[in-house]
N, C-alpha and C positions, 0 to 999 in steps of 0.2 A: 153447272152442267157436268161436269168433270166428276166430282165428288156423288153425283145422282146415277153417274155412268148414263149418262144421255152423251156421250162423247166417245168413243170406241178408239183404241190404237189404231192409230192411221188415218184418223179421220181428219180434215182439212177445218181450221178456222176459218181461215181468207189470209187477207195480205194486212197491213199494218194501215191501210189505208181504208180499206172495207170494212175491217174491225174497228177502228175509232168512228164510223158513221153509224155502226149498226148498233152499237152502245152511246153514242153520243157525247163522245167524253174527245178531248185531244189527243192529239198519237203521243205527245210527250207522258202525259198523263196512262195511257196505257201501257205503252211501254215499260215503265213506271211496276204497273201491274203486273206484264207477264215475265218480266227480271225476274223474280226468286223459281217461278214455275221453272223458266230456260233453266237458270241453274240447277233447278235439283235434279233436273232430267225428264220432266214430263210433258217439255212440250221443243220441236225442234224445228229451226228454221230450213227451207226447202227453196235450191231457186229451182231455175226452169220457167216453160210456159204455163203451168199450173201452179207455181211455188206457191211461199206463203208459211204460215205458220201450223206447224200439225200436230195434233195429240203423237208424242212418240211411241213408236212400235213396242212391243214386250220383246226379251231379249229372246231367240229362237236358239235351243241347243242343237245343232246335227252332226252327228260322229259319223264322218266321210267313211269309215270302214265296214257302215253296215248298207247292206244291201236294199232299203228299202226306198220309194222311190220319196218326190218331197212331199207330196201330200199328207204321207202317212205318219212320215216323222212331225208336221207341225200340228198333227192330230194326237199325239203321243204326248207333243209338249203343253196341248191346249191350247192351242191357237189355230184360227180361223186362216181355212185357202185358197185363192181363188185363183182359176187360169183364162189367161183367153189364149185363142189360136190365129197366129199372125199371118200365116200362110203354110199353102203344102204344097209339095214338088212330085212327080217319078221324073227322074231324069237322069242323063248317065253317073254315075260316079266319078269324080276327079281320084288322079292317082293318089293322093292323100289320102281319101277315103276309101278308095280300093286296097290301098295297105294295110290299113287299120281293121276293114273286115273280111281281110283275104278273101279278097273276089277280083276277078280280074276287071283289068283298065276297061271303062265305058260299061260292065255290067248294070242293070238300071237299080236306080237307089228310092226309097222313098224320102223326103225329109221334113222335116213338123217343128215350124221354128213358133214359142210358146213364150206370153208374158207372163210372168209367175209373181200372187202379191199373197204378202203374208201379212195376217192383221190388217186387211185394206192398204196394204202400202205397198211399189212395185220393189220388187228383191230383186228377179233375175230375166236375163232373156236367153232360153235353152233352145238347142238345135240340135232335131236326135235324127240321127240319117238310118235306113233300114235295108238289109238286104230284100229287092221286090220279090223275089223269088219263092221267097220261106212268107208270102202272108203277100198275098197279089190283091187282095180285097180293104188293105189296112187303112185306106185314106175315104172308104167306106163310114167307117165306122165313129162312134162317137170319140172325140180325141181330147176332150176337156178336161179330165181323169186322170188317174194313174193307168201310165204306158205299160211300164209294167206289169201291171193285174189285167190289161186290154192282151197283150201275148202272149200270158201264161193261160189266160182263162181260150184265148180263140184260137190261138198256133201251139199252145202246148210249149213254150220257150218262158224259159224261168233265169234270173239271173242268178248264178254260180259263182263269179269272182268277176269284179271288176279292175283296171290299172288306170289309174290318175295322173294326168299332167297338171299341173299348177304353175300358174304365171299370172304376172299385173302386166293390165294392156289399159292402153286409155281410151275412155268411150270415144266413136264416132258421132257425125251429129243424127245421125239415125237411131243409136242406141242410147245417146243421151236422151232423144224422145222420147225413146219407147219409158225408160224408164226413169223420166220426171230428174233428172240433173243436168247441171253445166256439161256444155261439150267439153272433150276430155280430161274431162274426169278420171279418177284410177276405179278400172274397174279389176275384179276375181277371174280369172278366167282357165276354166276345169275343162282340161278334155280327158273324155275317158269312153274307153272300150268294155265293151261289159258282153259277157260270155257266157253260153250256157252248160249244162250238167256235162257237156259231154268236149269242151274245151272249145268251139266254135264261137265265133265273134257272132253276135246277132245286132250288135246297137254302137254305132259310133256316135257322140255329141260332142256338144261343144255347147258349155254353160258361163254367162258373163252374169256373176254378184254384183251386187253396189259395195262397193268396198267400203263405204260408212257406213253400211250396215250389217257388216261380214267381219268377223274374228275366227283367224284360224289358228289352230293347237296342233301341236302333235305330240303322244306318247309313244315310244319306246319300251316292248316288252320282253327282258330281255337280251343277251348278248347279238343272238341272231332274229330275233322276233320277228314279227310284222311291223311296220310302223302303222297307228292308228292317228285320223286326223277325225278333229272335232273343227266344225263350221256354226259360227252363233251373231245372228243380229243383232247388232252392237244399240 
């Protein structure tokens, strides 16, 4: 199946128990079988409430220092992406997020928390909060997409520069669900303020990777440069 591509990165065998019934062979005996596969990288064990044994993902390139949103880069690398939408908020802003998109305390915020799978497999869960003012209509509209091309094409808001926090935090048992691992787990955890042409904050998030599936780099270009980070599905 594998070799015929009837099997897609990400896509689930079953558990070690489901799979020796549905070939009919013993689990030592398959086991047996899917050793050299686990070794050479093409297939990876998953716990959780859906765990199990899965075609593993293709490795995903993302160079944190470009501006585009994730859709587009794993369409760039050839890989397939899918979102779902977990919930949406207007509600006041907490002082954290009023900091971040200089608006005062309690101004109301939109927020769009999203499960992000690359190759059929869950990556990430993002939370992008929005000033309600600049786009009163935004939880209107379709939100399964890139956010991105949704503000620049209907408010006219383009991202300019964005600034990145990076930390390991360990999943909750909410976000271990959402995204198919053990509770605390090490997850990626990106907050970042993104800004448009004219130096105004438009977008605060807050993005948690699977950290076994997340490799980050960084280059240095130059004495004073920028720093550039690359983000890639391990």
């Amino acid at each position: 199946m594998l070799a015929a591509g009837a099997l897609r990165p990400g896509s689930r065998l079953g558990t070690e128990r489901e799979m020796a019934a549905d070939f009919a062979v013993s689990r030592s005996t398959l086991r047996s079988a899917l050793l050299p596969l686990s070794q050479a990288g093409v297939l990876e064990r998953r716990a959780g409430r859906n765990g199990g044994t899965f075609v593993r993902a293709d490795v995903i390139e993302r160079n944190a220092a470009e501006l585009a949103g994730l859709p587009a880069r794993l369409r760039t690398g050839g890989h397939t992406s899918a979102t779902r939408v977990l919930s949406t908020d207007r509600r006041p802003a907490t002082a954290a997020e009023a900091h971040a998109l200089e608006i005062t305390d309690g101004a109301d915020i939109f927020t769009i928390r999203r499960l992000r799978f690359a190759d059929g497999a869950p990556l990430s869960v993002d939370l992008s909060c929005f000033v309600a003012e600049h786009m009163e209509d935004l939880l209107e509209q379709p939100l399964g997409g890139s956010l991105y091309e949704l503000v620049r094409v209907r408010y006219g808001l383009s991202p300019a520069a964005t600034t990145e926090t990076i930390e390991v935090v360990s999943a909750s048992p909410r976000e271990a669900h959402w995204l198919d691992i053990a509770q605390r787990k090490p997850l990626l955890a990106i907050t970042r303020v993104t800004r448009d042409g004219t130096g105004r904050p438009f977008e605060y998030a807050y993005d948690l990777f699977r950290a076994d599936r997340v490799r980050l780099t960084a280059t240095s270009h130059g004495a004073v440069g920028a720093v550039q980070r690359s983000v890639s599905s391990a």
